[in-house]
C-alpha positions as CSV (number, residue, x, y, z in Angstrom):
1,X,47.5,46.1,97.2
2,X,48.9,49.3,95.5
3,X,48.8,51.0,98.6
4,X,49.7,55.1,98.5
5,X,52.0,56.1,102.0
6,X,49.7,57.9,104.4
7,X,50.6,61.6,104.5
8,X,49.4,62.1,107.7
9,X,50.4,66.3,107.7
10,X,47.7,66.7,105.3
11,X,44.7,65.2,106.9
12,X,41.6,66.8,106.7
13,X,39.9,68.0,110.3
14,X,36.4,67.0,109.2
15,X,34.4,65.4,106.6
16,X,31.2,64.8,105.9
17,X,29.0,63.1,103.7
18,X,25.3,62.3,103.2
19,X,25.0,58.0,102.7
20,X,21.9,58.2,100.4
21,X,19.3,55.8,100.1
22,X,19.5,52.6,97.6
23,X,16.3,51.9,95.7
24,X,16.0,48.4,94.0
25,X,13.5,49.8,91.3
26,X,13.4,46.5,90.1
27,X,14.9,43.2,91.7
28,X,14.8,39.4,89.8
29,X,16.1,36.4,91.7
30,X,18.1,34.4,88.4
31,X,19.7,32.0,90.6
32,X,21.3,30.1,93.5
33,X,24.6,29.6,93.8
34,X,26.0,25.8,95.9
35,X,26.9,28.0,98.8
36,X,23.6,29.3,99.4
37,X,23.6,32.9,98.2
38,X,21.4,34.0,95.6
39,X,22.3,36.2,92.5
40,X,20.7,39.0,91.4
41,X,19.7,41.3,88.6
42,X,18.2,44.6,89.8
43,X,18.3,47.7,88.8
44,X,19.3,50.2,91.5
45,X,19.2,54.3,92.1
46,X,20.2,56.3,94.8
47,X,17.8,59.2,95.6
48,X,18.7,62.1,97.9
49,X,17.2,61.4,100.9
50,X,19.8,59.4,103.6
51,X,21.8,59.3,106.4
52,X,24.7,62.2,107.2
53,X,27.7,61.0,108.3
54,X,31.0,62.9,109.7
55,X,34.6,61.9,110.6
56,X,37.3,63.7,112.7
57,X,40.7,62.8,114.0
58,X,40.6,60.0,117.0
59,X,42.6,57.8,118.8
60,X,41.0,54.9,118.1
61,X,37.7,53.9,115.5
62,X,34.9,55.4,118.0
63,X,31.2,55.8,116.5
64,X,28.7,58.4,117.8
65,X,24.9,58.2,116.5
66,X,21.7,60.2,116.6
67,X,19.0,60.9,114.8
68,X,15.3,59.9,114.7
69,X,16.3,56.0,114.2
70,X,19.8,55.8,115.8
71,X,18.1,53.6,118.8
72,X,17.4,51.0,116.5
73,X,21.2,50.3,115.5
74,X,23.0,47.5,116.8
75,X,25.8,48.1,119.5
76,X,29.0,49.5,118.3
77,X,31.0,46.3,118.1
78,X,28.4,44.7,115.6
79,X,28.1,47.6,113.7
80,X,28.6,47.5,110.0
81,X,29.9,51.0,110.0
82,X,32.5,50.2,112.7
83,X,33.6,47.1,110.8
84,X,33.9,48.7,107.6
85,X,36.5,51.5,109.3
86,X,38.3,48.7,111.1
87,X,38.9,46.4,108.0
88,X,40.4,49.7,106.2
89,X,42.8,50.6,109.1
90,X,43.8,47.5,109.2
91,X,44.2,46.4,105.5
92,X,45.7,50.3,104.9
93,X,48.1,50.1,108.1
94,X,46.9,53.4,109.4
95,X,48.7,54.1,112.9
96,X,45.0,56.7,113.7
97,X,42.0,56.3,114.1
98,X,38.7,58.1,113.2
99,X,35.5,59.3,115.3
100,X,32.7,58.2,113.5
101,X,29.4,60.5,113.7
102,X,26.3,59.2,112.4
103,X,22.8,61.3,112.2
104,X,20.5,58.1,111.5
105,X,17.5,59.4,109.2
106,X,16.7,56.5,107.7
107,X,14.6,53.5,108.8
108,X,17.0,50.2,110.4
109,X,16.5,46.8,108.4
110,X,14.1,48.7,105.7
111,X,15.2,47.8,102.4
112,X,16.7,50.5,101.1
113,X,20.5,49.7,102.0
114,X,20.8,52.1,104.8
115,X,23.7,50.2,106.8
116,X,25.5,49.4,103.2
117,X,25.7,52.5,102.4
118,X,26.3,54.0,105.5
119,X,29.4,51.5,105.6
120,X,30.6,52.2,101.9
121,X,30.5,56.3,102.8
122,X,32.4,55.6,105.5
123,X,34.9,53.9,103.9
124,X,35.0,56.6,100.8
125,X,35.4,59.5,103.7
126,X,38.4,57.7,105.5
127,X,40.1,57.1,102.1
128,X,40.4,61.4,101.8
129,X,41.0,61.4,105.3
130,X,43.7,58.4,105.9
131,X,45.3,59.4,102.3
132,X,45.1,55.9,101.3
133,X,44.4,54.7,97.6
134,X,43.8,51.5,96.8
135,X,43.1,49.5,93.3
136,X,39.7,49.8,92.4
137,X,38.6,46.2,91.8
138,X,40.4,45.0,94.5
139,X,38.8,47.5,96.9
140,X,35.4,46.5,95.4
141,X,35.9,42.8,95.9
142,X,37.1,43.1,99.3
143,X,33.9,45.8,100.3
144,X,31.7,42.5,98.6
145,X,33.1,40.4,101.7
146,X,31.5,43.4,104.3
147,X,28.3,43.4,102.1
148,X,26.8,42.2,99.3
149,X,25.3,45.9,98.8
150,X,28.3,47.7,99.7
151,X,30.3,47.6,96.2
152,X,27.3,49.5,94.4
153,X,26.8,52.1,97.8
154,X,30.8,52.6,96.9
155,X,30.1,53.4,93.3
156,X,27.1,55.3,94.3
157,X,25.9,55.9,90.8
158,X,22.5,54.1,89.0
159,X,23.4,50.5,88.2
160,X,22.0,47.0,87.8
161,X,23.5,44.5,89.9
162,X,24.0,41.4,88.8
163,X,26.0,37.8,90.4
164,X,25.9,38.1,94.2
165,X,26.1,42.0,94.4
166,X,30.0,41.9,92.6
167,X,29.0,42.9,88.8
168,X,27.7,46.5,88.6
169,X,26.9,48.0,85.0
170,X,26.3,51.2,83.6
171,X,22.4,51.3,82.6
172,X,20.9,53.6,79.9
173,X,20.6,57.3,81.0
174,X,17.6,57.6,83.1
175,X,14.8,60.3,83.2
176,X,14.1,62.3,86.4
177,X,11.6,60.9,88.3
178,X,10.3,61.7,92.1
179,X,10.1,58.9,94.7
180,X,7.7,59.1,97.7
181,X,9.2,56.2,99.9
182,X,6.9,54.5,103.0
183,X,8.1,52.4,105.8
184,X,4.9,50.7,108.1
185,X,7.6,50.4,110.7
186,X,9.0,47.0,110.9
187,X,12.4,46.1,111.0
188,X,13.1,43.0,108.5
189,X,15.6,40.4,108.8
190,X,17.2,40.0,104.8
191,X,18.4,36.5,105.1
192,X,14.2,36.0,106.4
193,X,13.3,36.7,103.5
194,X,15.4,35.3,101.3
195,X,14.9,31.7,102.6
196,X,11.3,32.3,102.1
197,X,11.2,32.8,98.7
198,X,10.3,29.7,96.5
199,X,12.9,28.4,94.4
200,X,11.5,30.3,90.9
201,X,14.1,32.1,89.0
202,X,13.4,34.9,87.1
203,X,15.7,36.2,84.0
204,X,18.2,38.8,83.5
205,X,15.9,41.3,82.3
206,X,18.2,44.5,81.8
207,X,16.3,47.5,79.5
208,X,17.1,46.8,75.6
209,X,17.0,50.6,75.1
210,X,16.9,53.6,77.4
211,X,13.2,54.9,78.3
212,X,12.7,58.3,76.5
213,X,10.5,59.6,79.2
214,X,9.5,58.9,83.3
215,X,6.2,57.5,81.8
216,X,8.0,55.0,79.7
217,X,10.4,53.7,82.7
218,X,7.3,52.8,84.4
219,X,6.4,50.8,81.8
220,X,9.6,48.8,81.4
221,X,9.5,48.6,85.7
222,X,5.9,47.1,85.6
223,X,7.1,44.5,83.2
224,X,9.5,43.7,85.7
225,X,9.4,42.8,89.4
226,X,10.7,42.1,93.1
227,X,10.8,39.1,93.3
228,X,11.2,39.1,97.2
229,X,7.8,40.9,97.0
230,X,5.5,37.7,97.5
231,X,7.7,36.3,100.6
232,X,7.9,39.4,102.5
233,X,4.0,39.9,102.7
234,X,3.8,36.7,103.4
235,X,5.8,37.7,106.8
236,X,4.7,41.4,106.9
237,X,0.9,41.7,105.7
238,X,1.8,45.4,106.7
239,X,3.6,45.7,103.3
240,X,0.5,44.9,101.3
241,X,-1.0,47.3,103.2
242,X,1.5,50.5,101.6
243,X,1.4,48.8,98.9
244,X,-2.0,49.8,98.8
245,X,-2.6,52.7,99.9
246,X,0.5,53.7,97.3
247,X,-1.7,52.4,94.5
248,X,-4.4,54.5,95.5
249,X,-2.7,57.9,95.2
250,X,-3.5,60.0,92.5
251,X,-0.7,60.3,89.4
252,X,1.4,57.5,90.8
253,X,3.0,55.6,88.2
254,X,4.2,52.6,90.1
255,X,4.4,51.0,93.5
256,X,6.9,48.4,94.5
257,X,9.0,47.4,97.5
258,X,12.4,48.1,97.3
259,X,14.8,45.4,98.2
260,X,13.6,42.6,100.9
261,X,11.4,45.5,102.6
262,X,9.5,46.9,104.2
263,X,10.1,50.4,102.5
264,X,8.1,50.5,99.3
265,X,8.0,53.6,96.7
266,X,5.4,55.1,94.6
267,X,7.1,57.0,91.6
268,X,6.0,60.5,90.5
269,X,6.5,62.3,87.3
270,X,6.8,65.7,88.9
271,X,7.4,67.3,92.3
272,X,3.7,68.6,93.0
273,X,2.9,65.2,92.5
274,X,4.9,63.6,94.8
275,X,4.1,66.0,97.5
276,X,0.7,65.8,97.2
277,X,1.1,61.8,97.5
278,X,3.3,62.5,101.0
279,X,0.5,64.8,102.3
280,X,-2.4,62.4,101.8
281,X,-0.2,59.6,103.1
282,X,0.7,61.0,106.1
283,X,-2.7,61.8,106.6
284,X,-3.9,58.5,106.0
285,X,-1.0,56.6,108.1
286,X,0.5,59.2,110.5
287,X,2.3,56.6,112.3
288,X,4.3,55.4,109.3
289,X,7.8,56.6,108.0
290,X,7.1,58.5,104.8
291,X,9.3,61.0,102.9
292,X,9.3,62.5,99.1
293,X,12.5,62.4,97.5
294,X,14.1,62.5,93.9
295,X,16.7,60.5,92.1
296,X,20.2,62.4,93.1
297,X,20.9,64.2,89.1
């Protein structure tokens, strides 16, 4: 497993980490594999909005939340976050353990990979932490078995996805752009949603060249879609209504669910923009879960 000795003496007090946000800015369906899972190309970005997360010296793996949606996670013992520090103490034969904080900012069961991530920053703080290195595609394949997001939360860089969540490439360079993201407020089940979806596949559709511009990228994205889009209104009419209101905001380039919802984006140009679109939302649906945001440079 190429497994550095731990070096205890030189462990860190406390880190902390922000677990951004994953944005499926696109998401095809291309196939269905005999044992039921379904592969993938999307293209995904991480913005800068997310949870925070810090880790100090325990006992044993303990997790502490708060935050505005920390009521909503499931108990300790079924937590991905837990898991995720288990399976590395275990597979890295640390002798301590870790006290997990977790400030829970983003919506639960939203679409946007908030328990992947959460999961894959956890296990990138207790590596520093632990001391423990281990070979990168092997650590990759084994963070696949947690989650099929988790591999590209690890890599935390812009990347399409393809197979069941295990093939992450490098896309074009991509411009700047500012996300306003909305959440109507109900939790979604994934695997729902993916049984819903009609069996239509939809190509690989990675960009042939990299978009010179913001305005451009929305062009390639609205030749492109989620293809998850159709089945989750078709549980949650509450996502056609974002969708909706999204596409009635001025200077929006694109709406779009991201992943198998119910967070959808509108995606802005410029910051003004963007802000003005989060003001006249909030307005409009006070109720709702709605933050401005840009891609993470």
């Amino acid at each position: 497993m190429n497994l550095k000795p731990l070096r205890l003496k030189k462990l860190e007090n406390k880190l902390t980490d922000i677990a951004p946000a994953k944005i499926n800015l696109y998401l095809h369906i291309t196939g269905k594999r005999k044992d039921g899972y379904h592969e993938l190309d999307s293209l995904v970005v991480f913005p800068e909005i997310g949870d925070n997360i810090s880790i100090e010296k325990a006992d044993g793996i303990e997790l502490s939340s708060h935050g505005p949606f920390s009521d909503f996670l499931p108990s300790t013992s079924e937590n991905i976050v837990v898991k995720a520090a288990k399976w590395l103490k275990a597979l890295a034969n640390v002798k301590v353990g870790a006290k997990i904080t977790l400030c829970k900012n983003l919506p639960v069961a939203s679409g946007i990979g908030g328990g992947s991530s959460d999961a894959a920053t956890v296990i990138s703080l207790l590596r520093r932490f632990w001391n423990v290195s281990l070979d990168q595609n092997k650590l990759m394949n084994l963070a696949l078995s947690l989650g099929a997001d988790i591999p590209v939360c690890l890599k935390r860089q812009s990347s399409y996805i393809g197979g069941v969540g295990e093939v992450l490439i490098s896309p074009p360079t991509i411009p700047a752009f500012w996300l306003v993201l909305v959440n109507p407020g109900i939790p979604i089940e994934t695997a729902k949603v993916f049984s819903s979806h009609l069996p239509k596949f939809s190509p690989i559709s990675r960009f042939n060249k990299p978009p010179k511009d913001v305005k451009s990228l929305a062009v390639l994205l609205s030749e492109r879609q989620n293809d998850l889009e159709n089945s989750a209104i078709s549980l949650f009419p509450e996502i056609a209504e974002a969708l909706n209101s999204l596409a009635n905001i001025p200077n929006i380039l694109i709406s779009r669910m991201s992943g198998s919802g119910a967070t959808c984006f509108g995606l802005f140009g410029d910051p003004s923009s963007a802000k003005l679109a989060e003001q006249l939302l909030k307005k409009e649906h006070p109720a709702w879960w709605i933050k401005k945001t840009r891609l993470i440079p």
